[in-house]
N, C-alpha and C positions, 0 to 999 in steps of 0.2 A: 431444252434447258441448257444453259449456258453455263458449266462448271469453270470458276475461276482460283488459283490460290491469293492469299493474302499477300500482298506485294511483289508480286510475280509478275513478267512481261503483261499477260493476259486481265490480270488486275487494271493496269494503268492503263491498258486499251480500253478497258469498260467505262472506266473514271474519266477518257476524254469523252466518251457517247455521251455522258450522264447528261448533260445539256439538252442534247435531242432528245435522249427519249424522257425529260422532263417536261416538254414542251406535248409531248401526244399528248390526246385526252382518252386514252386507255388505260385500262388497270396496268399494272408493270409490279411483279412481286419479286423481291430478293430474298433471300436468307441466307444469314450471317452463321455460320455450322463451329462449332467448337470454340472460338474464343476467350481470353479472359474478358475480366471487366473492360481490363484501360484495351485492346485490340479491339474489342466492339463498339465502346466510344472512337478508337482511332477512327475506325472503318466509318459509321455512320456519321464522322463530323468531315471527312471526305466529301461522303457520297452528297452532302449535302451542301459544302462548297463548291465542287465541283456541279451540281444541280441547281446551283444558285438559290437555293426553296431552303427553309425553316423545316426541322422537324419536330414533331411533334409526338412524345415521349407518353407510352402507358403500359400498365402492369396490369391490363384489364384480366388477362387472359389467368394469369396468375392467382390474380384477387377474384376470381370466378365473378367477373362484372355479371352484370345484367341483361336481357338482349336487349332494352332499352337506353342502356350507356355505349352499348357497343355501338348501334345505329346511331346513335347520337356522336361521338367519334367521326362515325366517318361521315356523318353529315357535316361536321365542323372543320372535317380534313377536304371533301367535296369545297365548300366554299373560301377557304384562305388557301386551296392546292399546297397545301404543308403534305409534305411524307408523313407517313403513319406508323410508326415504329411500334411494334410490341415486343417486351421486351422479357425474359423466359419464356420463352413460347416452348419449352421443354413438351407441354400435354399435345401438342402436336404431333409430334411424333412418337409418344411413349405409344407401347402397344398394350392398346384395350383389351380391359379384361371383363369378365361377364357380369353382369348388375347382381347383387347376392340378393337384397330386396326390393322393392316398387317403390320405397323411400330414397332409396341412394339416387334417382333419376334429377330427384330434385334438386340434391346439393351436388350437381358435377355442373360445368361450365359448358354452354352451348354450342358444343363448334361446327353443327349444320348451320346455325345463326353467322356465327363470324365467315364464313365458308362463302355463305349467299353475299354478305357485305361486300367481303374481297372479288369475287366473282362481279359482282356489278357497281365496284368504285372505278372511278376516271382517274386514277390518281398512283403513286408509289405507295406501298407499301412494302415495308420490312418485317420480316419473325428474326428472333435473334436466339440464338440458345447458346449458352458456355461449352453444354457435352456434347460431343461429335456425335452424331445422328446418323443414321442410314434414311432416306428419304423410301417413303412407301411408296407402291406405282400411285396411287392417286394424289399423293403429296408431288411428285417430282413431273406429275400431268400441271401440275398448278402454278409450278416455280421457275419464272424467267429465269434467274440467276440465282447459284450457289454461290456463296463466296465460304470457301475452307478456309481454317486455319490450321496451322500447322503445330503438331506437338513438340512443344520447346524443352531440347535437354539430347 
């Protein structure tokens, strides 16, 4: 994993790549780690200048989609090679806590589903989250590129 700050030397090295590794047909995943609003719009309207590709903007993760909006996503990110942006991906990284009862399993959002998607898309995708995050070993096995922001003040 490739940790970068938010407009730091290492930043703008990544930003001239973005072309090439726009062009692979492998999955390539970023995350955007602490941000405000307008620094994660900065970043992802970069990433995607400099990627030449359209991105395409969802709160699946948030609005606890369905795993058939989810696979549907990234079959519509599969065919136009749009980046895939989600955006609070906040439940990604919060740390799980125990089911209290066999109801709750139902209304939580499926992230072995989203897991498998991103695992087997050809394509970029983004997680974005505003609050600074420590990545868990299995998140940070997953994630080409971190990009920090840095706490302003």
């Amino acid at each position: 994993m490739l940790v970068v700050d938010y407009q730091s030397k290492s930043y703008h090295r990544f930003l001239s790549d973005m072309f090439q590794i726009a062009k692979h047909k492998k999955r390539f995943l970023i995350t955007l780690n602490g941000g405000n609003a307008s620094e994660l719009l900065a970043a992802t309207e970069d990433i995607a200048s400099f990627a030449e590709s359209t991105i395409t903007s969802t709160a699946a993760i948030t609005n606890k989609a369905s795993d058939e909006s989810v696979s549907h996503l990234f079959e519509e990110a599969r065919k136009t090679r749009n980046i895939l942006l989600f955006e609070q991906s906040d439940l990604l990284f919060d740390k799980k806590t125990a089911l209290k009862t066999s109801h709750e399993r139902d209304t939580g959002f499926d992230l072995n589903n989203l897991f498998k998607n991103i695992a087997k898309h050809n394509g970029m995708v983004i997680l974005s989250t505003e609050k600074k995050q420590t990545l868990n070993a299995s998140m940070s096995n997953k994630v080409d590129v971190l990009i920090r922001f840095r706490l302003n003040g």
